[in-house]
N, C-alpha and C positions, 0 to 999 in steps of 0.2 A: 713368305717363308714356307718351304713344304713340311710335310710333317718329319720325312728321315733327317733333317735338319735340327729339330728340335734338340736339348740335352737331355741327357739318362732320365732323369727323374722326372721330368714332363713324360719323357714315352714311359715310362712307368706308370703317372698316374692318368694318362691317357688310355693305357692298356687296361688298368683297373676299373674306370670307368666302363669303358668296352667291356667288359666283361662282365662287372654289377648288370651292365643296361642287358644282356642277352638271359643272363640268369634271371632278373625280372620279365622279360619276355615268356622264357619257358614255364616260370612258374604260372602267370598269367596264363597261359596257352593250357597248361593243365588244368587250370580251375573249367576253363569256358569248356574242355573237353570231356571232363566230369557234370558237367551240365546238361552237354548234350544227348540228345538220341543215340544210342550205342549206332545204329542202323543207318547213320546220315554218313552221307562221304566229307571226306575232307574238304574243306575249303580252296585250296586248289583244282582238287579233282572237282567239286560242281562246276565249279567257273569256268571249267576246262571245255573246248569246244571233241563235244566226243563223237567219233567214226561210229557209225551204224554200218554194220557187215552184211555182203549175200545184195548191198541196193545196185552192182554196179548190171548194166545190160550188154558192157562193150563185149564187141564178136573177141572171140579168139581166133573163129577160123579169117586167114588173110585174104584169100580168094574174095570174101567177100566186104570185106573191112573197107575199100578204098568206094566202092557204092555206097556205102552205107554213110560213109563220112561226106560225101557229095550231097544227100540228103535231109540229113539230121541233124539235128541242134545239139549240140555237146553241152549236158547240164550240170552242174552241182548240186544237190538238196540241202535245204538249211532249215532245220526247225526248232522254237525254241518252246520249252519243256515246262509249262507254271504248274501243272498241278497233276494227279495219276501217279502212276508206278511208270518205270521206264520202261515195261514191255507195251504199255500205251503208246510210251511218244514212240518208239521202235514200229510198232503198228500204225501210228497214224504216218510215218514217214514212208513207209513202206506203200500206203495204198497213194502217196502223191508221187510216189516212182511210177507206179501203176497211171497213174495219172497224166505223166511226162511220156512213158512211153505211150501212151494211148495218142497221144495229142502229135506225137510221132519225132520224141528225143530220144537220144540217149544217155541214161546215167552213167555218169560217173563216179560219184561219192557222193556222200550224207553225211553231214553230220549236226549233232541237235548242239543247244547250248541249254543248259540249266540255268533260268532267272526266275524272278516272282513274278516278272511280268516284262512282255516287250518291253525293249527302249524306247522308248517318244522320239529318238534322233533316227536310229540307223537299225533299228528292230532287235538288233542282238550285241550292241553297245561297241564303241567304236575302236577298242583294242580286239574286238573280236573277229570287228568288219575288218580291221588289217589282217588277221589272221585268215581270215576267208577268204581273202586276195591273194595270200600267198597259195593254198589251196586253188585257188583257179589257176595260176600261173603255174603250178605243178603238175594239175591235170589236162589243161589246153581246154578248157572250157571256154563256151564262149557265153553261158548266160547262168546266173540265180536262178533258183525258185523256191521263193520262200515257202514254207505252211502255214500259210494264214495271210486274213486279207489285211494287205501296208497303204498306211494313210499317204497321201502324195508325196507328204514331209521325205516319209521315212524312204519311199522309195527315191525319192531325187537320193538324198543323203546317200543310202546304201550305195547307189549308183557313181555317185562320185568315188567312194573308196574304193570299191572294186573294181571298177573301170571294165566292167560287162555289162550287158543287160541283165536286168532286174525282173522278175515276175512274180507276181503272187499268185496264191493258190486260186482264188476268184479269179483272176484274166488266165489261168491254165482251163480253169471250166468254161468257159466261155468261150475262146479256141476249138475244146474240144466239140461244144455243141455247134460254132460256124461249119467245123467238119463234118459233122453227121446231118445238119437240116437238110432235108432232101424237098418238103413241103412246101407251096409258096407262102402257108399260114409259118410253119417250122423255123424257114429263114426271119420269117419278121420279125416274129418274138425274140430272137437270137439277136440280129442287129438294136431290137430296143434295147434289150438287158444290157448289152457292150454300148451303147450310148449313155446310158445310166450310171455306168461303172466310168468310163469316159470323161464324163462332164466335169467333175471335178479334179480329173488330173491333166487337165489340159497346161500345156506351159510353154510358154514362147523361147523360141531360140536367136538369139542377135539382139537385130532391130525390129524382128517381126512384132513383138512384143510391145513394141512404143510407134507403131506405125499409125497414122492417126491422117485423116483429113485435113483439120481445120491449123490453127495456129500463126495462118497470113494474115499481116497487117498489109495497108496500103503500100507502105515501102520494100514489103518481103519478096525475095526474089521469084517464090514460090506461091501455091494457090490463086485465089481470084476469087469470085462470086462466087457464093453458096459453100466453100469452101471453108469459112472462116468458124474458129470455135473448136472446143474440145476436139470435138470429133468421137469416133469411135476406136477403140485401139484392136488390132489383130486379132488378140484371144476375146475380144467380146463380141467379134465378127462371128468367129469359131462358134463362139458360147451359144450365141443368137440361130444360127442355121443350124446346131443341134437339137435345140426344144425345138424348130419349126419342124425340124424332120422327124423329132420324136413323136408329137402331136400327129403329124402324119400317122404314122405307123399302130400310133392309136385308136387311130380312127380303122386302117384300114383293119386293123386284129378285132374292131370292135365286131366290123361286117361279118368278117367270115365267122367269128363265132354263131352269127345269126344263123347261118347253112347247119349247123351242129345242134343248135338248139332245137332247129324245124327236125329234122330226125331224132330226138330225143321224147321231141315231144309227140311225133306220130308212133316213137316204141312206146310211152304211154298211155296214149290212147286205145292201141292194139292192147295194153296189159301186161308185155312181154317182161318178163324180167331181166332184172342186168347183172351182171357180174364184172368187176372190175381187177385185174392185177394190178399191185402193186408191190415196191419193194426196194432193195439197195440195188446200186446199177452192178450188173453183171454177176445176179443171184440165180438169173434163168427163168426170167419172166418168160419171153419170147420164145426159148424151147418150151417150157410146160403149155402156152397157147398152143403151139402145133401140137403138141400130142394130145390137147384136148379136141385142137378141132381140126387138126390136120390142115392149118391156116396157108402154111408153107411163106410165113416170117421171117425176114433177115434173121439169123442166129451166128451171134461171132463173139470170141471169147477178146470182146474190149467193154472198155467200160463207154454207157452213153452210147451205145451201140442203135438204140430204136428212140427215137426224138419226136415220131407222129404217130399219134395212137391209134393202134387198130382196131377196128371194131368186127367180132365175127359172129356168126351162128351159130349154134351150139343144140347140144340135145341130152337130155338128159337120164338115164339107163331106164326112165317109168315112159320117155317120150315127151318131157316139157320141154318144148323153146324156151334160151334167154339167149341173151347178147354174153359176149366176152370180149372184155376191152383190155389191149396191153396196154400199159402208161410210160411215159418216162422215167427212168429209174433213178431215185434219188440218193442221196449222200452224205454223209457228215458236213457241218457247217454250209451245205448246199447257199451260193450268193443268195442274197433277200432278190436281188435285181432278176434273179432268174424265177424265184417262184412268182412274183409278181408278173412277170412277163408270159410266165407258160401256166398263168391259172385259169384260162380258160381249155387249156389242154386237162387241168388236174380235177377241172369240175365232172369231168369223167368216173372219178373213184368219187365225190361227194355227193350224184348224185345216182352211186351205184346201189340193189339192194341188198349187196352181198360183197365183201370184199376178200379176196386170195392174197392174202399178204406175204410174198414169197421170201424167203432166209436161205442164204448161203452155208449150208451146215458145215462146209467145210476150212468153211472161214475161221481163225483161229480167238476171235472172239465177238460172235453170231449176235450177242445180246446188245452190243452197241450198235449193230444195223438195227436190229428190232426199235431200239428209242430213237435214232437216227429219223425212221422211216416215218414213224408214232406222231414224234413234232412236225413234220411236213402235215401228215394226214388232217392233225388238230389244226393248223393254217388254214388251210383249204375248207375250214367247216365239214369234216367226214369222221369227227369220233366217235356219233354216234351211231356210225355203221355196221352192222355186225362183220367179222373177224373170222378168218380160219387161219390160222398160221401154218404155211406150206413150207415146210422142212424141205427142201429142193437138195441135190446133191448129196442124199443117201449114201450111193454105194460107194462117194469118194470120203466121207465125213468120218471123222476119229466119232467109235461107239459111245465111246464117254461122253462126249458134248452131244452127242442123240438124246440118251441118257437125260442127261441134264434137261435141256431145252425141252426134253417131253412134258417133264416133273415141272416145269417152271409155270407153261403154256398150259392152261387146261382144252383148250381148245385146236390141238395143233397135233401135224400127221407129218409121217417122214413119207417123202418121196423121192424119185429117182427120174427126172425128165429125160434123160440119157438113155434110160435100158427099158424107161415103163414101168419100173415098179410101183407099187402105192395108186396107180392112175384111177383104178377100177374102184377101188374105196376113196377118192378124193369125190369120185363123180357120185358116189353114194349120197355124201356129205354135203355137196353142193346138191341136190334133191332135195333134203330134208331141211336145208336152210331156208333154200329161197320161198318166198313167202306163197301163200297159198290164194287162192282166189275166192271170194267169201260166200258166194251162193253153191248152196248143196242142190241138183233137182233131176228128177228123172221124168226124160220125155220123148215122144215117141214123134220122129223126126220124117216128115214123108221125102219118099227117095228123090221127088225131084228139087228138094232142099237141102242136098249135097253139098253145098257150097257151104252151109253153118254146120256140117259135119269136119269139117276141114277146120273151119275157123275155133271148132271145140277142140280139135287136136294140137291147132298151133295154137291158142289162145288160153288154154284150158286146160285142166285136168277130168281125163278120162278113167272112171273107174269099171266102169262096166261101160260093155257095148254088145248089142244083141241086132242080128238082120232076122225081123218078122217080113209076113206077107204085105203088111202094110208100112214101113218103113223100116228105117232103124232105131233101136229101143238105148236109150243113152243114159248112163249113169255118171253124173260129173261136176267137178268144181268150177266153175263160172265167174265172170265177174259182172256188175249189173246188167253193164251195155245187153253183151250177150243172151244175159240171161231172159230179156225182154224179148230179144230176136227170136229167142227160140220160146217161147210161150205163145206170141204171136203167129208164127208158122207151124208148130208143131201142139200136141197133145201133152200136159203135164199129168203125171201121175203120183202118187205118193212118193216119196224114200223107202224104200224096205228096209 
C-alpha cells in the first residue's frame, strides 16, 4: 500500500508524527548548538570537502597550453585537516602545490576535508573519495596527491574509487629528489629511500601474485624435479631482490662516505673551521653561499633544488679560513626514509662548528620552517651546535614578520641574498662565532720559515705581524700542533 492511499485520518496522524519527529529534531539541534563553540562550523560545512583558492598553475595563455599538456601530469590536491586553524591546512596545501609543480605537474584544484583524523580505509572516507572522483572527472585530472604519507591500504582503496593515480606526499618527495640527484653518492641515497618507501607497497596484479614454482605431483602436467613445493610467489621474488639491492646500496653509501670523512678529518687536523648551511628547501641556502664565497652554485627558485653538498672556502673580514657547506634543504614532515638515507649527507651540519640556519622571511609563516628545520637538526645529532638564524629574503619580506622573527630569535639577522644587504654584518658574526684557537704566543719566525708564516695565516689567527732584520715578528692564536712548529723553528717571546 503506498502512503497517498492510505485514509484521511492515517495521513493525519502520519503528518502529526512527521511533524512531532522534525520539532524534536530542531529542538535537539538547538540544545547541541548552545553547547557548542560559537566559532566551529556547521556540521555540514566541516564534513564538506572545501576548495582551496589561488592553488591552480593551468596556462591561460593557449599558444602554450597544448606543450604543456604533452608534458605534465594534470593533478588534484587533497588534504585532510585534524588539527591548526585553517590558514595552516591552506599553507600546508599550498607548499604541496609547490611541491607538484616542482616535481613538474600541473595543478588543478585542492581541496582539504575537515576530520579528527584520516580514514584507515581511503584517507578522507569513502563518500568523500566519491566526491573527489567527481572532481577529477570535472577537472580531467589524471592523478591524486594526497598531504600526507597513505598506508598501502589506503592508497589501493583511494585508488579504486577514483579510478586515477594516487600519490602521497612522501613518493612526491622522492620524485622530486630522483630529479635533482646529480651525484653518483646523490642518486644512491635517492634510490634507497624509494626502496624503502617501496617495500611495503609492493602488490601483485593478476596471476603475478600466485605465480610460484613448486606445487607438481608425479601426475601434474606441469613441473618436474626440483620443482616441487610451495615455492616462492612473485611479490616475495620482488621483496627478496629489493633488500639484496638495498644492502647493496648500503654498502656502496657506506664507502663513499669514507672519501667525506678522510676530508673532514684532514680539515681537522689543519684546525680549519666549518660552517654549515642549513634550512627549509627554497629559503636561499645556495644564493647566500655565492655571495658568501662567490661559489657560483646552482641557484633556482624550486624547491630541493641542491641534493649534494657543497663544500667551499671561505675568509673571513680578520682573514680566518673556514669551510662552508650548503646542505640539502629540508621540510615539513620530510619522509623518515629520506633522512636516513641522506645522513651521511647531513653529518655535514652535525659536525659543523657553527651553523647558518637560513628562514624564508617572506614565507607567510617563517616560524614553522624554523621547528620544521629544529627537528631534522635534533635527528642528525647537531643541537648542540651553536645557531645564527639568517633571516634570507629581506627586501621581499612583510616588516612585520622581520619584526616579529627578530623579537623572537635572539640570535638572528635579517638579510637579502639577492641585492647583498646584511652580508658584511653576517660575516662579522660568523668571526666572532667561530671558535678560536687556544694557544696565545709571540715569536719571531726566521724568513726562511715562510711556509709556517702561511700555515699561521690559514690555520690561525693573526693579531699582530711585524717584518725585522731577522725575521718576521708574529702575534697569534694557534692551535697546539702549530704551536710546537713554531717554537721549534722560530724564537718565543713574551705576550705583551
Amino acid at each position: 500500500m503506498t502512503f497517498s492511499s492510505l485514509p484521511q485520518d492515517q495521513h493525519s496522524r502520519a503528518a502529526g508524527r512527521r511533524a512531532d519527529a522534525l520539532m524534536d529534531e530542531d529542538i535537539a539541534r538547538t540544545a547541541l548548538d548552545t553547547e557548542r563553540d560559537g566559532e566551529q562550523l556547521d556540521r555540514e560545512e566541516r564534513a564538506a570537502l572545501r576548495r582551496v583558492a589561488g592553488l591552480s598553475t593551468e596556462l591561460r595563455d593557449v599558444t602554450e597550453v597544448e606543450y604543456r599538456q604533452l608534458r605534465l601530469e594534470r593533478v588534484v590536491l587533497v588534504g585532510v585537516w585534524t588539527t591548526g586553524t585553517a590558514e595552516d591546512a591552506d599553507n600546508s596545501l599550498a607548499e604541496l602545490a609547490a611541491l607538484a609543480e616542482t616535481a613538474g605537474a600541473m595543478v588543478l584544484d585542492g581541496v582539504i576535508q575537515r576530520r579528527d583524523k584520516p580514514d584507515p580505509a581511503t584517507y578522507i572516507g569513502s563518500g568523500k573519495a566519491r566526491e573527489l572522483r567527481d572532481l577529477v572527472l570535472e577537472t580531467g585530472a589524471d592523478t591524486v596527491v594526497c598531504d600526507g604519507e597513505l598506508s598501502p591500504g589506503q592508497l589501493i582503496h583511494l585508488e579504486d574509487v577514483v579510478k586515477v593515480k594516487v600519490v602521497d606526499r612522501t613518493a612526491l618527495i622522492l620524485d622530486i629528489f630522483a630529479q635533482h640527484a646529480t651525484s653518483r653518492e646523490g642518486k644512491a641515497q635517492v634510490s634507497l629511500a624509494q626502496m624503502q618507501y617501496m617495500l611495503p607497497r609492493l602488490r601483485g596484479w593478476g596471476q603475478s601474485l600466485s605465480r610460484q614454482m613448486g606445487g607438481g605431483g608425479s601426475g601434474s602436467s606441469g613441473g618436474g624435479m626440483a620443482t616441487r613445493g610451495p615455492g616462492e610467489t612473485k611479490i616475495e621474488t620482488d621483496r627478496r631482490r629489493i633488500r639484496e639491492k638495498m644492502a647493496k646500496l648500503r654498502r656502496e653509501i657506506a664507502a663513499m662516505k669514507t672519501g667525506r670523512d678522510v676530508k673532514r678529518q684532514e680539515r681537522r687536523r689543519n684546525q680549519v673551521p666549518s660552517v654549515a648551511i642549513a634550512g627549509y628547501t627554497n629559503a636561499g641556502k645556495s644564493s647566500l653561499l655565492n655571495q658568501l664565497t662567490g661559489a657560483g652554485v646552482l641557484v633556482e627558485n624550486a624547491l630541493f633544488a641542491t641534493l649534494d653538498p657543497t663544500v667551499r672556502r671561505a675568509e673571513t673580514p680578520s682573514g680566518r679560513v673556514y669551510t662552508l657547506a650548503d646542505t640539502v634543504g629540508f621540510v615539513r614532515h620530510l619522509p623518515h626514509h629520506l633522512v636516513e638515507a641522506f645522513r651521511s649527507t647531513m653529518e655535514e651540519v652535525g659536525d659543523a662548528d657553527l651553523i647558518l640556519h637560513v628562514v624564508d622571511g617572506a614565507h607567510p609563516v617563517p616560524e614553522e620552517q624554523l621547528a620544521a628545520v629544529r627537528e631534522v637538526i635534533r635527528e642528525v645529532g647537531a643541537a648542540d651546535v651553536p645557531e645564527i638564524v639568517v633571516i634570507n629574503k629581506a627586501d621581499a619580506a612583510d616588516p612585520l614578520v622581520l619584526q616579529r622573527l627578530l623579537r623572537a630569535e635572539k640570535r638572528a639577522l635579517a638579510v637579502s641574498a639577492h641585492t647583498g644587504a646584511g652580508m658584511e654584518e653576517l660575516l662579522e658574526w660568523i668571526d666572532r662565532e667561530l671558535p678560536r684557537p687556544d694557544v696565545e704566543l709571540r715569536v719571531l719566525v726566521p724568513y726562511t720559515e715562510g711556509s709556517l708564516v702561511s700555515r699561521v695565516h690559514a690555520e690561525g689567527e693573526v693579531l699582530a705581524e711585524e717584518h725585522t732584520a731577522d725575521g718576521t715578528l708574529l702575534t697569534a692564536r694557534v692551535h697546539e700542533e702549530l704551536a710546537a712548529d713554531l717554537r721549534r723553528a722560530g724564537r718565543e717571546t713574551a705576550v705583551v
